[in-house]
C-alpha positions as CSV (number, residue, x, y, z in Angstrom):
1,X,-208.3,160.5,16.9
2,X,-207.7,161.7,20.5
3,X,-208.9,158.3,21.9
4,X,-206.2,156.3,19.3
5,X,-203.4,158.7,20.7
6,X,-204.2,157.8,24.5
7,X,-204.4,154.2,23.1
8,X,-201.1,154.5,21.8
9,X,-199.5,156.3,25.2
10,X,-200.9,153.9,27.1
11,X,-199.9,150.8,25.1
12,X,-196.1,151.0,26.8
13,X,-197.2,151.4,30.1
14,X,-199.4,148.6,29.9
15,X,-196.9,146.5,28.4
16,X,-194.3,147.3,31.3
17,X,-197.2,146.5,33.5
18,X,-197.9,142.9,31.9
19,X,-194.1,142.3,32.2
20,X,-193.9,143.0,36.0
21,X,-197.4,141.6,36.2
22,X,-195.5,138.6,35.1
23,X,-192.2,138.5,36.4
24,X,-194.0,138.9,39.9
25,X,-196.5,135.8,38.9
26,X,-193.0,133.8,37.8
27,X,-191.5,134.7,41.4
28,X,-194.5,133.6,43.2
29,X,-194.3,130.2,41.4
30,X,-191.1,130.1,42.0
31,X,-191.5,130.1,45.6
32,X,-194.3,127.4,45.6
33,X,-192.2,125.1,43.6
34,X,-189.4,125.8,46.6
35,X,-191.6,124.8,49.3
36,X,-192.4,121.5,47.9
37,X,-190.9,118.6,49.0
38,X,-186.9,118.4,48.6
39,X,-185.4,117.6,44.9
40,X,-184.2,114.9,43.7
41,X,-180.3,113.3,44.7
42,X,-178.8,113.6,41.6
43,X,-179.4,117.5,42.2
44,X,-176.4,119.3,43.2
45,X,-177.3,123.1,43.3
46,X,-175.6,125.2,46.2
47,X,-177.8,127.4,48.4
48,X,-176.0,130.2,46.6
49,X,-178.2,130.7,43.6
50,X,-181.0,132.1,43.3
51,X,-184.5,130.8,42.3
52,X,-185.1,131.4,38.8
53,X,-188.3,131.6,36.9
54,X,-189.4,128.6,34.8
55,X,-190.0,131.1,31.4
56,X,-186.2,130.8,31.3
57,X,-186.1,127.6,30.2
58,X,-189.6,127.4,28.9
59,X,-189.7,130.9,27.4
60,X,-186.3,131.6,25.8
61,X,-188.1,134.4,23.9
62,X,-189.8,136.5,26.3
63,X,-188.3,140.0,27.0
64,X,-185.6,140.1,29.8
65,X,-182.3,141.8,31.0
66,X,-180.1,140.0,30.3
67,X,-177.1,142.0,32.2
68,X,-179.0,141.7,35.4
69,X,-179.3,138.0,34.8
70,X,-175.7,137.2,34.5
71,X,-174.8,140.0,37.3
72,X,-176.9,138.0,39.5
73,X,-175.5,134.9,38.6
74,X,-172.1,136.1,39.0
75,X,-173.5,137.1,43.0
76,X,-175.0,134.1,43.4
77,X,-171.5,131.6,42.6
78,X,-169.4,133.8,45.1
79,X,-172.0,133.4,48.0
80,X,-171.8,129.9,46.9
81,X,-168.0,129.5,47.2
82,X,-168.0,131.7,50.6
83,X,-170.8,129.3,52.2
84,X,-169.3,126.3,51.0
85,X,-165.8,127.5,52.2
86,X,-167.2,128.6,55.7
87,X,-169.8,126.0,56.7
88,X,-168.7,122.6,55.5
89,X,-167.2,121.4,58.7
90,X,-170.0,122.7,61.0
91,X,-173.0,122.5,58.8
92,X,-175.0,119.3,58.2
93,X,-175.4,118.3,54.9
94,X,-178.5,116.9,53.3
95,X,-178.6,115.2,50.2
96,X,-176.7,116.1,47.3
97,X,-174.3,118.4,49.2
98,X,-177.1,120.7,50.2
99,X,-177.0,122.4,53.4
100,X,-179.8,122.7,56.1
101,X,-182.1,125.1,55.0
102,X,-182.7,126.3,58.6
103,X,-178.8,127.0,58.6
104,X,-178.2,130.8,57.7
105,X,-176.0,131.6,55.0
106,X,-172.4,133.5,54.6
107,X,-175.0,137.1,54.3
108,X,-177.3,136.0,57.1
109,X,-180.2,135.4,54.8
110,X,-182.6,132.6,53.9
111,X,-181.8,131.6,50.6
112,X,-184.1,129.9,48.5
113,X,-183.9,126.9,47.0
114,X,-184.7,126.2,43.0
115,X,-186.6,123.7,41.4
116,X,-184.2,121.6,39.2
117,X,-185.5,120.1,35.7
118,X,-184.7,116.4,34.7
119,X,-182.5,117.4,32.4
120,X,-180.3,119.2,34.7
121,X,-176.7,117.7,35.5
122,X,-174.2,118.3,38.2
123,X,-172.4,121.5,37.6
124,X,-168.7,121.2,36.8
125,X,-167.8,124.5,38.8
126,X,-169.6,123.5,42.2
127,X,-167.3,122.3,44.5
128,X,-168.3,118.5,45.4
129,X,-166.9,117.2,48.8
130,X,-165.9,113.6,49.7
131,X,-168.1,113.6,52.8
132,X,-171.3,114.5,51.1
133,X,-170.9,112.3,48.4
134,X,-170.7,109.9,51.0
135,X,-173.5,110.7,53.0
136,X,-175.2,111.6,49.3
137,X,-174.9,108.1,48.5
138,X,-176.2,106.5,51.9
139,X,-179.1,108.3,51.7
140,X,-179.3,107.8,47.7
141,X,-179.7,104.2,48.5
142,X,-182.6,104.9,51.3
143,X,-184.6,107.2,48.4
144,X,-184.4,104.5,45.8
145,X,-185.4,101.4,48.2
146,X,-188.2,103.3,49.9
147,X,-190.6,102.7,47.1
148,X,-189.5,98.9,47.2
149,X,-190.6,95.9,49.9
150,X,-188.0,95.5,52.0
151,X,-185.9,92.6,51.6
152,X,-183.4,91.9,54.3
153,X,-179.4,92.0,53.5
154,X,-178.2,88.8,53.9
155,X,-174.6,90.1,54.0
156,X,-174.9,93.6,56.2
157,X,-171.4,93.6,57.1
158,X,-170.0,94.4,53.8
159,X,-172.6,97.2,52.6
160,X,-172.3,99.4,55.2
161,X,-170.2,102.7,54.1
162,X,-168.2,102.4,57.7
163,X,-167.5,98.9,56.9
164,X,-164.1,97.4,55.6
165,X,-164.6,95.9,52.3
166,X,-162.5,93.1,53.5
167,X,-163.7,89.7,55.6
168,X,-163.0,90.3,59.9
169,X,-163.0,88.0,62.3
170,X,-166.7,89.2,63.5
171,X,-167.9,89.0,59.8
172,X,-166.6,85.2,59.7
173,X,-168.5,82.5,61.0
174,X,-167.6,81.1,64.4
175,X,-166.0,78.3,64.9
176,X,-166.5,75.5,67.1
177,X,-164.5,76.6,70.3
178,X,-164.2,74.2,73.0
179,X,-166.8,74.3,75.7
180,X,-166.5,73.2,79.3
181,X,-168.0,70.7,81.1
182,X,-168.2,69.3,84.7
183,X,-166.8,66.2,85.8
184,X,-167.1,64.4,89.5
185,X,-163.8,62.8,89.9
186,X,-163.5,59.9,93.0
187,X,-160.3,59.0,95.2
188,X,-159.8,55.4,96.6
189,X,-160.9,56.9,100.1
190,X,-164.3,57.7,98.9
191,X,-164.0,61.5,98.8
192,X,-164.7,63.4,95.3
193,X,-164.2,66.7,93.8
194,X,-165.7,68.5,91.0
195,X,-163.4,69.7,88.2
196,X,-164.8,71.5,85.5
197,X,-162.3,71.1,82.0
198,X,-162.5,71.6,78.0
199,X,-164.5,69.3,75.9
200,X,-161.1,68.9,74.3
201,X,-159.0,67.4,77.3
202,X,-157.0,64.0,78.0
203,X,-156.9,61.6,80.6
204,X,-153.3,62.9,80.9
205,X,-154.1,66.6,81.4
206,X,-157.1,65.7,83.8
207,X,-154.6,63.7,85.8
208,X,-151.7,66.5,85.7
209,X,-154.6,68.9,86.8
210,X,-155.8,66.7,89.4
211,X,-151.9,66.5,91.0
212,X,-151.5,69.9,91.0
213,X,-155.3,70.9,92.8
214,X,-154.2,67.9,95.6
215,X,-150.5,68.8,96.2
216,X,-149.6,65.3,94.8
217,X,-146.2,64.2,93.6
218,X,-146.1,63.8,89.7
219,X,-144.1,60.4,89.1
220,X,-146.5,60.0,86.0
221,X,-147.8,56.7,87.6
222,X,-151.3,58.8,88.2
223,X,-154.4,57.5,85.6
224,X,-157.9,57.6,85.5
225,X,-160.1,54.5,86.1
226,X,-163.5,54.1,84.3
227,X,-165.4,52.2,86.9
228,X,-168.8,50.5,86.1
229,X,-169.7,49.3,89.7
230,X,-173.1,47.8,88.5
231,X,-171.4,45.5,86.1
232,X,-168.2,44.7,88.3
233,X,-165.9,46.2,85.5
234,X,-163.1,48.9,85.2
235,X,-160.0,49.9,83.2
236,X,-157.6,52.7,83.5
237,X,-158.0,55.4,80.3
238,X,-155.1,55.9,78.0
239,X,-153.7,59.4,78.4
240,X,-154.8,60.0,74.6
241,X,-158.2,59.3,75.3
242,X,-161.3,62.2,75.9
243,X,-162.3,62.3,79.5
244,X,-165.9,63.9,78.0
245,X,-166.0,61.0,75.3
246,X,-166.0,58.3,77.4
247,X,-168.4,60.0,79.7
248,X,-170.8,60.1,76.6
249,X,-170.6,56.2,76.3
250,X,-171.1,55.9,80.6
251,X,-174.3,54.7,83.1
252,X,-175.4,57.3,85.3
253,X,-174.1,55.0,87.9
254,X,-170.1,55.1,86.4
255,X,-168.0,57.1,87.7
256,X,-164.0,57.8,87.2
257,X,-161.2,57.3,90.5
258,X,-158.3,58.7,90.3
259,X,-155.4,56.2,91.2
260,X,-151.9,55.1,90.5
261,X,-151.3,52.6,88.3
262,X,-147.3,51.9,88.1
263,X,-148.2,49.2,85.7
264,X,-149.4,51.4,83.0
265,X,-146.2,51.2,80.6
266,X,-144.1,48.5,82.1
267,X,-144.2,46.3,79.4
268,X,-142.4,49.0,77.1
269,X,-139.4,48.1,80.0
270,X,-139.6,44.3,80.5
271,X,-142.0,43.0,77.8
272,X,-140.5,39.3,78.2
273,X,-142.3,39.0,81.4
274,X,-145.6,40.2,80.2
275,X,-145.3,37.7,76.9
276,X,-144.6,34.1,77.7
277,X,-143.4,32.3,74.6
278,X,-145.9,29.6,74.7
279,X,-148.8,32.4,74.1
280,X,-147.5,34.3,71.2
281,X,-147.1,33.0,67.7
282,X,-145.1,35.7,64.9
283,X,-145.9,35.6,61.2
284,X,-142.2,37.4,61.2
285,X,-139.4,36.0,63.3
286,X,-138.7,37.6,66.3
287,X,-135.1,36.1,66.8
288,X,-136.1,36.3,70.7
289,X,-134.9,39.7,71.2
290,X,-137.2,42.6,73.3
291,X,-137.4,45.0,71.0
292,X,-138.2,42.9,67.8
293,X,-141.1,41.9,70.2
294,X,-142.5,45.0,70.6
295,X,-142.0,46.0,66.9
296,X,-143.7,43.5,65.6
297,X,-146.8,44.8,68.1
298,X,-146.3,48.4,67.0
299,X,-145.3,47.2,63.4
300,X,-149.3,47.4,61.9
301,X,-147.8,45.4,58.6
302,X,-146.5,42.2,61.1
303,X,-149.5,39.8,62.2
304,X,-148.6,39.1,66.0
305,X,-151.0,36.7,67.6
306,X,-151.6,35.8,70.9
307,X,-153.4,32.2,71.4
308,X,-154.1,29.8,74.7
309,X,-156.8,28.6,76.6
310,X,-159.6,30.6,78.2
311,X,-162.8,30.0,79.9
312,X,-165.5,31.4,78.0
313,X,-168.9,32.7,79.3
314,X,-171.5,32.0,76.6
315,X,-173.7,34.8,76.1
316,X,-177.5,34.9,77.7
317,X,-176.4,31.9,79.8
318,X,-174.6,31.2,83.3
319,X,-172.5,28.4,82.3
320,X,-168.6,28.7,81.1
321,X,-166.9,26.9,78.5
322,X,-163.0,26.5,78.1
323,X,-161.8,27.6,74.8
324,X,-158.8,27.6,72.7
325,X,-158.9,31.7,71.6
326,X,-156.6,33.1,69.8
327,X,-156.5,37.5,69.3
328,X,-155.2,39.3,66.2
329,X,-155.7,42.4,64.6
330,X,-159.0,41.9,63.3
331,X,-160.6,40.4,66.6
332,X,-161.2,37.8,69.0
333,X,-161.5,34.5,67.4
334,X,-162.3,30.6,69.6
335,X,-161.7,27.6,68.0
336,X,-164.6,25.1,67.1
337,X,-162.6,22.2,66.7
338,X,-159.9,21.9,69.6
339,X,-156.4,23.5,68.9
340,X,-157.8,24.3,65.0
341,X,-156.9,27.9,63.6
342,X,-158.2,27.1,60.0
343,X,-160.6,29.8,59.0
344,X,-163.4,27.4,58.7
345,X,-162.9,26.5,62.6
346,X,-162.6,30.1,63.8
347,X,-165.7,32.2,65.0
348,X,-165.5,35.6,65.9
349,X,-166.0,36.4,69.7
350,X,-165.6,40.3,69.8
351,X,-164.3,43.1,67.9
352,X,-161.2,46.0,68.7
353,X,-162.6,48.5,66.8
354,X,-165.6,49.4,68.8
355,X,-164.6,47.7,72.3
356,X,-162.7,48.2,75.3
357,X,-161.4,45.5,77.4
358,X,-162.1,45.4,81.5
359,X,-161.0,43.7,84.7
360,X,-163.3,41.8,86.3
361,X,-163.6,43.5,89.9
362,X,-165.5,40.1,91.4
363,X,-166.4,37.7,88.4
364,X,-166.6,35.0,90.8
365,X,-169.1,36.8,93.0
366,X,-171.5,38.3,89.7
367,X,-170.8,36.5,87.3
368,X,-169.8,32.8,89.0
369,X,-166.3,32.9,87.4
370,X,-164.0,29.8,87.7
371,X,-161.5,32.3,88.7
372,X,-160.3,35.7,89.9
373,X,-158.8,36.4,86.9
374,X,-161.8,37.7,84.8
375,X,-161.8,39.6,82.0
376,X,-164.5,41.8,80.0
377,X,-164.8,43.0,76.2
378,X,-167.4,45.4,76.7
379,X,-168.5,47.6,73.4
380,X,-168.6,51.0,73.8
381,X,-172.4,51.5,73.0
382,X,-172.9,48.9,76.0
383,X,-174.2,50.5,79.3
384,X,-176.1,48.9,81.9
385,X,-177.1,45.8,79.6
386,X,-174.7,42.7,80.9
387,X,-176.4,40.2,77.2
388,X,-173.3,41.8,75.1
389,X,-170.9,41.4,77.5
390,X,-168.1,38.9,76.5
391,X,-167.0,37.8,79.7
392,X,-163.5,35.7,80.0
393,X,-161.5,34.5,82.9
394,X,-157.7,33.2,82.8
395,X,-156.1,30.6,85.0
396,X,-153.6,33.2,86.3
397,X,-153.0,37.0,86.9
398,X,-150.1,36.4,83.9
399,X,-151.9,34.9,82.2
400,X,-154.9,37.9,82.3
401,X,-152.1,40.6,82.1
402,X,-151.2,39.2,78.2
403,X,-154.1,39.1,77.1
404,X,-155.0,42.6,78.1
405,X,-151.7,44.0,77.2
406,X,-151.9,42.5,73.6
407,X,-155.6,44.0,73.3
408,X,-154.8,47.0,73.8
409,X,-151.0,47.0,72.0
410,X,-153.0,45.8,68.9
411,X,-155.9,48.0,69.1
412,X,-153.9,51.2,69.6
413,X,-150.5,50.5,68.3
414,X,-147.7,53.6,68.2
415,X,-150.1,55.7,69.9
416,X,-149.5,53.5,73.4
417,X,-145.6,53.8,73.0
418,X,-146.0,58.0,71.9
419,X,-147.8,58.0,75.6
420,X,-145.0,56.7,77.1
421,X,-142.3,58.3,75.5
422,X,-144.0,62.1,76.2
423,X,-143.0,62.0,80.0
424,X,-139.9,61.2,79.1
425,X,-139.3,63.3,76.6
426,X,-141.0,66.6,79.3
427,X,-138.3,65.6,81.6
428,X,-135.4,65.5,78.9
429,X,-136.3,69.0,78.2
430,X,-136.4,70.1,82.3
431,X,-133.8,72.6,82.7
432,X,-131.1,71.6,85.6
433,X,-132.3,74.4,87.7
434,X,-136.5,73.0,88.0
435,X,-137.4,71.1,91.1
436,X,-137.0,67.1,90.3
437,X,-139.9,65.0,90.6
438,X,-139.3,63.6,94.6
439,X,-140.1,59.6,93.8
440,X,-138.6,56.9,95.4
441,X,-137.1,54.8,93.1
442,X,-133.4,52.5,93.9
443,X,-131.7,54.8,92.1
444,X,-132.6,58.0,94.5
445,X,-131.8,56.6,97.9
446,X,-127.8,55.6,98.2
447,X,-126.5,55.1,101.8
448,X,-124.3,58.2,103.1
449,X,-121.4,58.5,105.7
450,X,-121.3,62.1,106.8
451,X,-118.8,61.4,109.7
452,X,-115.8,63.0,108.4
453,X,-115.2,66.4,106.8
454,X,-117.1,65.3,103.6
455,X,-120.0,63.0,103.1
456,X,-119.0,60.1,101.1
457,X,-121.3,57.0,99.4
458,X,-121.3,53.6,101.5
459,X,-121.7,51.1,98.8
460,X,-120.3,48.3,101.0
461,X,-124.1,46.1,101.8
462,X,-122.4,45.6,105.4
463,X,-121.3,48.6,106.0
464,X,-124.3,50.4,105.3
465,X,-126.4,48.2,107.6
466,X,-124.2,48.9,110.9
467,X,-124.4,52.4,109.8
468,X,-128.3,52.2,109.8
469,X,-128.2,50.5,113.4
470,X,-125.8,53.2,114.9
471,X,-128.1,55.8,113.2
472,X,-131.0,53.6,114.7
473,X,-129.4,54.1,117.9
474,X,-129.0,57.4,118.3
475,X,-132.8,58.1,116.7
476,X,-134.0,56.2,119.6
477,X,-132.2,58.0,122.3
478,X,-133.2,61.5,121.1
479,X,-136.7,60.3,120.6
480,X,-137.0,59.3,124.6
481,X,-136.3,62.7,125.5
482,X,-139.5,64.1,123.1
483,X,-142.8,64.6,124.4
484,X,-145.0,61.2,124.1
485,X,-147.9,61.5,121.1
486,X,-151.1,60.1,121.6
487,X,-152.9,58.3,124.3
488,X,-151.4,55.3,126.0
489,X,-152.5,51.6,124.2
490,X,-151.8,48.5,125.7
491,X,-151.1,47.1,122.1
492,X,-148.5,49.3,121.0
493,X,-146.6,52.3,123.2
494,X,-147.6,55.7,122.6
495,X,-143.4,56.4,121.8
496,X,-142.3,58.7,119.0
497,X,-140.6,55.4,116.9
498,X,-143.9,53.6,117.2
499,X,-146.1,55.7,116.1
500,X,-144.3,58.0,113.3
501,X,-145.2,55.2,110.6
502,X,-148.5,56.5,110.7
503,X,-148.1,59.6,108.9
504,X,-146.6,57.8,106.2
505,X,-148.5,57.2,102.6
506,X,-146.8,53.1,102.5
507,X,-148.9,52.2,105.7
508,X,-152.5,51.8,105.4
509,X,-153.2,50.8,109.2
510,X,-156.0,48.4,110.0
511,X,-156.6,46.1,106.4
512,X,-157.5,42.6,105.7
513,X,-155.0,40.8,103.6
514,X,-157.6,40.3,101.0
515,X,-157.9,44.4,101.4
516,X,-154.2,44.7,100.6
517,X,-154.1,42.4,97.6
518,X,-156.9,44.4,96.1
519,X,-155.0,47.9,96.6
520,X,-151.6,46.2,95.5
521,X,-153.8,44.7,92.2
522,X,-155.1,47.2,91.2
523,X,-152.4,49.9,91.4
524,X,-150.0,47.3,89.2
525,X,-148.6,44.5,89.8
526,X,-144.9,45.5,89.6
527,X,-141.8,44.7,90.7
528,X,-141.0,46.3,94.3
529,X,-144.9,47.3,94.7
530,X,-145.5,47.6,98.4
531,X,-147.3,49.2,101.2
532,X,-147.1,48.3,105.4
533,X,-150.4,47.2,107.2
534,X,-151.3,46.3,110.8
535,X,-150.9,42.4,111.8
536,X,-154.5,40.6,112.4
537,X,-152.5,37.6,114.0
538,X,-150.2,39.5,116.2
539,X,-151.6,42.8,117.4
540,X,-148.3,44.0,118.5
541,X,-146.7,42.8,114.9
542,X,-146.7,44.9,110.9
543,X,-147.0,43.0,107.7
544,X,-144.9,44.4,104.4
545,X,-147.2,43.0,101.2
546,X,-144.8,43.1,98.5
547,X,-145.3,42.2,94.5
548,X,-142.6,40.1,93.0
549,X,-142.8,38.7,89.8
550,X,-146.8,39.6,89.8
551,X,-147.2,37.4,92.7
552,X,-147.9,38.9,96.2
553,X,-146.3,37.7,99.2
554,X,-146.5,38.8,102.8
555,X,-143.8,39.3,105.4
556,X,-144.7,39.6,108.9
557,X,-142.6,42.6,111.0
558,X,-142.1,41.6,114.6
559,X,-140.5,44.0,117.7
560,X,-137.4,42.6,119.1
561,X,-136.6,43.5,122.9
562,X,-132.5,44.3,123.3
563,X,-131.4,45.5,126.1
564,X,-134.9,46.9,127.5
565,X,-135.3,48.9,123.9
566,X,-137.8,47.7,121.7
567,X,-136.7,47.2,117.9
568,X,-138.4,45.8,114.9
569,X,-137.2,43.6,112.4
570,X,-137.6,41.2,109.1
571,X,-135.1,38.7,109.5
572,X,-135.1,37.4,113.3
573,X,-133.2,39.9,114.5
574,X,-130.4,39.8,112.8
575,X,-131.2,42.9,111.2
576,X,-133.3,45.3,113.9
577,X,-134.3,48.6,113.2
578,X,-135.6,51.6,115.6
579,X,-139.1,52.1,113.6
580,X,-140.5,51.1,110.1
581,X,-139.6,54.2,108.7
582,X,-135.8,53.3,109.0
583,X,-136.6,50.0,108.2
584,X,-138.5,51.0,104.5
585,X,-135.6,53.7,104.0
586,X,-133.4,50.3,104.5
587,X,-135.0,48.1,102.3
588,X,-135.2,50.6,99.4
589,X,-131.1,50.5,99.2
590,X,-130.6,46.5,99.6
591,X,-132.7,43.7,98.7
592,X,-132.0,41.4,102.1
593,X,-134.2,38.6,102.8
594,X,-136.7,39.9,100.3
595,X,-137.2,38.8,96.7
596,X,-136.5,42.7,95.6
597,X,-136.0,46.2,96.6
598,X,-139.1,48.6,97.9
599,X,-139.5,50.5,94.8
600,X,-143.1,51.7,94.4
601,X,-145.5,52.3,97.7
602,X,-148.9,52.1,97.6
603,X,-150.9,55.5,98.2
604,X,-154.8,56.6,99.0
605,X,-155.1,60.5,98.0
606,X,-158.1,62.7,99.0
607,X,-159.3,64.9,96.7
């Protein structure tokens, strides 16, 4: 019975010492769960709360107080909402809102943190901020792809969290920008200069840029020559074309010159000279007038043709063969059968599309021309092969001008005429105050009498020319008293008025005749084109090679003693001038004994 009683009395000690054994083996799991490995993202408990045995979910009948339970939960939500208030801004977060667990907390205490089950949600009363759930789902993402291969983002730019959610202009693809390129650019004195410009640049702004870099004066007249010396052939680019382009479709042995050209556009002005009647046939009626004629070139609906005679080099052979050809839109046709333009007697020759048309530099010298008036349809995929080369020479330089006017009218059309209307239009839209473009032209130069109390304009022809010899006059007496320049020459006197010509673009000193034609050629053969040379008959004598009606013609300049001055003069003396440079200056204003006014000189630029 005694040993049943001390059963009894020791039966609630035991049981009180079960329960602590318990609650003590519940902490200690507890704290083992803690120190695993972080919980899961969708877990959002604060480092307020306290860790919690697992026999409170697992055990909901097991013995416990339940007013220290709730007084502890109660303690644990304000340390909660004290922490979160006081170290949001300054303490990292991990995932899930949690802070660092190194990070003390509002007590200064290590607080622990509990093991959540799967079936635990976010709290409504925990305070969720907009930066962790940021950073919560960044690193959300990097826990559920870590178990995955990793398969690369094809579009990182929009699933970044900093990113915009719209397209940028980084996030786009890049377009094709224009590159640059070098490009070795000759003058007709042999020297060269290396520009470098945009893929995307014309002939026009390659010239403009050329003027500028050499200090040139921009009359417009400037273009840029394809040059194929090994084949004897070059043309001068439209301002529309691509300077890189036609570099793609060049030898290694091309090259481009820069030169003036005054004959670019000059049909635009006086196209009845550049069209004889006999050579063009119209489907529409013309009614004679200039600009019916060019409409019916521009006009891509009107069939314009162009027909005549031409001698013919037939391909893979040496020998030439006079043709009747005629040129339309579609091509280059010759007749079979004499004068014929049936279709059954036409055979194709060449083809616009595809093809450029040269000047022969020397057919007669390569390519055993019957004349100097060659011609070339060269295709563009043509380089140093001379077997596809049509080759064709004209009687005349008119002759060779039509043709090559009417090629490239028809293969080109409006866009020729746009070309020529843009400097026009750039100097319509010049205010009054810009600097004018200083050409010489015969509307520029007017003859000035500035003996009175105002200047006044001498349009009297006779008046104007004693003016210039009293001028000449007095030039010659003030130029006695100036120091001498140069060396003495027997051939010419080493005097101010003989030798001040020299610094002028128009003369070009010691040149063949042949020499001069070539220069005069190829810079256009205008109207008024000229340039001064030194005589090869008479050493003490100056030659003016003028263009007039695309002829050349020479006249010889010879010094004229008066009165123990020496003078120089065009006409026998009746009209004598003190130096060339008055003399040019003259024959700009009035015509004289020559077929036209000095309109255009010739001039050699180094680059």
């Amino acid at each position: 019975m005694e040993t049943q009683k001390k059963n009894n009395q020791q039966k609630p000690c035991l049981r009180v010492y079960l329960l602590r054994w318990k609650t003590r083996k519940g902490a200690k799991k507890q704290k083992d769960k803690v120190e695993q490995p972080p919980p899961s993202p969708r877990d959002l408990a604060g480092p307020g709360f306290r860790a919690q045995p697992d026999r409170l979910v697992n055990h909901p009948k097991d013995d416990v107080d339940l007013e220290v339970l709730v007084s502890d939960m109660n303690a644990s939500l304000e340390s909660l909402y004290s922490a979160c208030n006081m170290q949001s801004d300054t303490v990292p977060l991990l995932q899930n809102g949690q802070h660092a667990r190194s990070q003390p907390t509002a007590s200064g205490t290590r607080s622990l943190q509990p093991q959540a089950s799967p079936r635990q949600k976010v709290q409504r009363s925990q305070p969720v901020h907009i930066l962790a759930v940021r950073r919560l789902q960044e690193e959300d993402q990097q826990f559920r792809t870590s178990s995955l291969p990793a398969i690369p983002n094809p579009f990182p730019e929009l699933c970044g969290p900093g990113s915009p959610p719209v397209l940028t202009a980084s996030s786009l693809p890049p377009t094709q920008a224009p590159t640059k390129q070098d490009v070795k650019v000759f003058s007709e004195d042999g020297t060269s200069k290396v520009v470098e410009i945009l893929t995307d640049m014309t002939a026009r702004d390659l010239c403009q840029l050329l003027v500028y870099k050499s200090h040139c004066v921009d009359d417009n007249s400037w273009t840029l020559v394809e040059h194929h010396p090994h084949l004897g052939l070059e043309r001068c680019l439209e301002d529309h074309e691509l300077v890189v382009q036609v570099e793609g479709t060049m030898a290694s042995e091309s090259k481009f010159l820069f030169r003036k050209n005054y004959a670019k556009y000059e049909f635009f002005k006086n196209p009845m000279n550049f069209f004889p009647e006999q050579m063009v046939t119209w489907c529409q009626q013309s009614n004679g007038s200039q600009t019916q004629l060019l409409q019916n070139f521009l006009n891509s609906s009107s069939c314009p043709e162009i027909q005549g005679f031409l001698h013919v080099k037939e391909l893979g052979r040496k020998s030439w063969k006079k043709l009747y050809v005629c040129l339309r839109r579609s091509g280059l046709y010759c007749s079979t059968k004499g004068t014929s333009k049936e279709p059954r007697h036409l055979q194709l020759l060449a083809d616009l599309e595809d093809s450029n048309i040269f000047s022969l530099i020397a057919g007669k010298k390569q390519y055993s021309a019957p004349t100097d008036h060659g011609l070339c349809i060269k295709p563009n995929k043509v380089r140093n092969e001379t077997k596809e080369l049509r080759l064709l020479c004209a009687e005349d330089e008119q002759t060779r001008t039509c043709w090559m006017t009417a090629f490239r009218l028809l293969k080109y059309g409006m866009l020729l005429y746009q070309n020529y209307r843009i400097p026009q239009q750039r100097k319509a839209l010049l205010s009054p105050f810009s600097t004018p473009v200083r050409s010489v032209s015969e509307n520029s130069l007017v003859a000035m009498d500035f003996s009175g109390q105002t200047g006044r304009v001498i349009e009297n022809p006779a008046e104007a020319q004693s003016a210039a010899l009293e001028e000449g006059h007095a030039w010659r007496k003030r130029s006695m008293r100036m120091n001498i320049l140069g060396s003495q020459s027997p051939l010419h006197p080493s005097t101010l008025s003989t030798v001040i010509h020299r610094t002028q673009h128009w003369f070009h000193g010691r040149i063949t005749r042949e020499e001069s034609h070539r220069i005069i050629k190829q810079q256009g053969l205008v109207d008024g084109l000229f340039l001064l040379r030194d005589s090869q008959s008479n050493p003490k004598a100056f030659v003016l090679t003028l263009c007039h009606h695309q002829k050349i013609k020479n006249f010889q300049i010879l010094p004229f003693e008066d009165e123990g001055q020496t003078f120089f003069t065009l006409d026998d003396g009746n009209t004598k001038f003190s130096d060339l440079i008055q003399l040019v200056d003259f024959y700009q204003l009035n015509k004289g004994v020559l077929p036209c006014k000095l309109k255009h000189h010739c001039i050699r630029v180094a680059l």
